[in-house]
N, C-alpha and C positions, 0 to 999 in steps of 0.2 A: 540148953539151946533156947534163945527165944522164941522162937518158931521153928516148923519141922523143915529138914531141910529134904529137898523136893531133888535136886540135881547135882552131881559132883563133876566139876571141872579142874583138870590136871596140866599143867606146865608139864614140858614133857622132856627138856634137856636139864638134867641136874635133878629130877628130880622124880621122874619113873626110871632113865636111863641113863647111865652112868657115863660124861661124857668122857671121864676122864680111863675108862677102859679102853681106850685106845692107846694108852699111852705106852702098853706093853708091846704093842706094835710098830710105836715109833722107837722106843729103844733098840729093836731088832734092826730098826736104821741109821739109828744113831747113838750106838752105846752110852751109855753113861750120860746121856742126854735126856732120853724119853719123857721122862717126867716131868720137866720143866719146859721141853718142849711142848707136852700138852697143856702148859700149867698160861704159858703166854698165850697160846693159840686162842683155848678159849676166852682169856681177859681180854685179848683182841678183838674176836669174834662180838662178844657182848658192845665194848667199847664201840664199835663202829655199828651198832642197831641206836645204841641212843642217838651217837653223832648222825646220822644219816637224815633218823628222824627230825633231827634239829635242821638240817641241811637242806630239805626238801625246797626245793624250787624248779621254775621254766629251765634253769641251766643247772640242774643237778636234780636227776632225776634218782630214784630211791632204788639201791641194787636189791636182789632177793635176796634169802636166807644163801641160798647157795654159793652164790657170787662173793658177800660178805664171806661165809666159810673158809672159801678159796684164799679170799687178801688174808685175811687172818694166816691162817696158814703161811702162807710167804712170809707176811713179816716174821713169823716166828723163826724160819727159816733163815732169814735173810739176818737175825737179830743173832742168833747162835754160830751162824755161817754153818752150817749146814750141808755138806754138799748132794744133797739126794738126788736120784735119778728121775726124768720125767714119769717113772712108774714107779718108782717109789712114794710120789709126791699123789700120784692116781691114788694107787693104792692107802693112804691116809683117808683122803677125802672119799672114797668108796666105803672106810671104815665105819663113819656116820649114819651109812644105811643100817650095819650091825652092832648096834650099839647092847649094850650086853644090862638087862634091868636090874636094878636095886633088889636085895634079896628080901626086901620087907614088901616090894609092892607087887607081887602077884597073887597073895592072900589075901592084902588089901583090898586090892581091887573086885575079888572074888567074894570078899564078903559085904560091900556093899551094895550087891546086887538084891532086887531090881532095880533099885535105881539108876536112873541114865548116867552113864560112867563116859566123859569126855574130854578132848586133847583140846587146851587152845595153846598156840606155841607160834612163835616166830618161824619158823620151819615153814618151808613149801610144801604145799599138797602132796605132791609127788616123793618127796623125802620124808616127808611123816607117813604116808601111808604103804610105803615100801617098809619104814623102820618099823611099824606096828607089825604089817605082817611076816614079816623075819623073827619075830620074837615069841617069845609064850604068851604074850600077852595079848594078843590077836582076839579071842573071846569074849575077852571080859573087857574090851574096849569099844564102846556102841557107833562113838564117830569122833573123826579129825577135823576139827578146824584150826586153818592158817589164817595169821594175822596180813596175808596177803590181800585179801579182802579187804579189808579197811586201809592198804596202800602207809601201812605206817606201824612202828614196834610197839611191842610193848614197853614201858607201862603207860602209853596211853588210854585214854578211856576209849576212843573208838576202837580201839580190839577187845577191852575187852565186852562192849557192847554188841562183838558177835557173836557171843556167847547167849544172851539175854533175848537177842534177834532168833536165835535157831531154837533154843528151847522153847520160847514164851511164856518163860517166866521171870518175875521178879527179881533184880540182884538178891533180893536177903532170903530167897528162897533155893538159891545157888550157893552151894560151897566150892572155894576156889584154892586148890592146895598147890602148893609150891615151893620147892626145897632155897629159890633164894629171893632172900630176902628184900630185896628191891622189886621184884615183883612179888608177894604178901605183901607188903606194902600200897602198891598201886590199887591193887583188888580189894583190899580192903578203904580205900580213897573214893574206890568208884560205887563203892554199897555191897560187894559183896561180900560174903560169910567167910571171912578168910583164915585159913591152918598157913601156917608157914611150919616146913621142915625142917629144924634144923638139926641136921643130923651131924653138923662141926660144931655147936657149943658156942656160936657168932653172937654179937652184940645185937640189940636190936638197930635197925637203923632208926637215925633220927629226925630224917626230914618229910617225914609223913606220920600218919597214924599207926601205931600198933598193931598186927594182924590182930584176930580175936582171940587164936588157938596160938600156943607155941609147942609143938610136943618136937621130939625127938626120933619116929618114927611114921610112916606110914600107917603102922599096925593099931597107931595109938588113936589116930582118925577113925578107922573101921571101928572100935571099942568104945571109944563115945559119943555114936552116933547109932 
């Protein structure tokens, strides 16, 4: 490390909690489907936080995390045909609140303690702090911040500037992990100390910088630090 790192900030969908454990829920709704059901929902989900941010104007006002969630969802529905029922369709999107953690990060987490251990995510206050405390990971999580606050997604630099704003400290004294890779990327563009996880063996992307770290686990950030 060139300098010591002082604070760790975590992405929180894909990369402490597994978005895609839901998927064995939706196959309970749609046999032989689930999978690919969750598989568009979230490339949906994602795709519409860039476009949105691109979109921002007087006559297109920016939806939250949840709202996006929701279309997402639909189109996936509506892409498969689908036929779920209005509680069925509840019941997915209720699933987000319990999102089931990666089995490497709650030792991670745990062993870099004292250091301040915190969420920045696209996610609303309200859904990230409901999903922490449903989890184990409730403890060893110090705080949640939503890119709601800065009124735009990641990977812009104003979110991730409220990171930098709560802690008061320096990007490169901040380590910023995150299992994908177009955000490492961003975080690493804006100055900070950036792990990218990549736990599927992905290419690096190429239209940014390099994160700094590439390891393959969480566990592998707690051990060289």
């Amino acid at each position: 490390m060139a300098r010591p790192l002082r604070a760790f900030v975590f992405d929180a969908y894909g990369t402490l909690f597994d978005v895609h454990s839901i998927a064995q829920l939706a196959e309970e709704f749609a046999p032989g489907q689930g999978a690919v059901l969750s598989q568009i929902w979230r490339t949906k989900q994602l795709e519409y936080t860039w476009l949105q941010s691109l979109m921002i104007s007087a006559t297109q006002p920016r939806d939250d995390f949840a709202a996006l969630t929701a279309h997402a969802l639909d189109y996936a529905i509506a892409q498969l045909m689908v036929p779920l029922t209005v509680a069925e369709r509840k019941a997915l999107l209720d699933g987000y609140l319990h999102l089931a953690p990666f089995p490497d990060v709650a030792g991670a987490l745990a062993a870099l303690a004292p250091r301040p251990r915190w969420i920045l995510s696209n996610g609303t206050l309200a859904m990230l702090e409901r999903l922490v405390r449903s989890s184990v990971l409730a403890a060893d999580i110090d705080g949640v911040i939503s890119a709601d606050a800065a009124g735009i997604y990641k990977p812009s630099p104003r979110v991730y500037q409220l990171a930098v704003d709560r802690l008061r400290l320096e990007p490169a004294d901040i380590a910023f992990v995150s299992a994908n890779g177009w955000d490492a990327a961003g975080a690493k563009a804006f100055g900070f100390a950036s792990f990218w996880i990549n736990r599927s063996g992905y290419p690096v992307e190429r239209h940014a910088p390099e994160p700094d770290f590439i390891v393959g686990s969480l566990a592998n950030v707690a051990a060289m630090v």
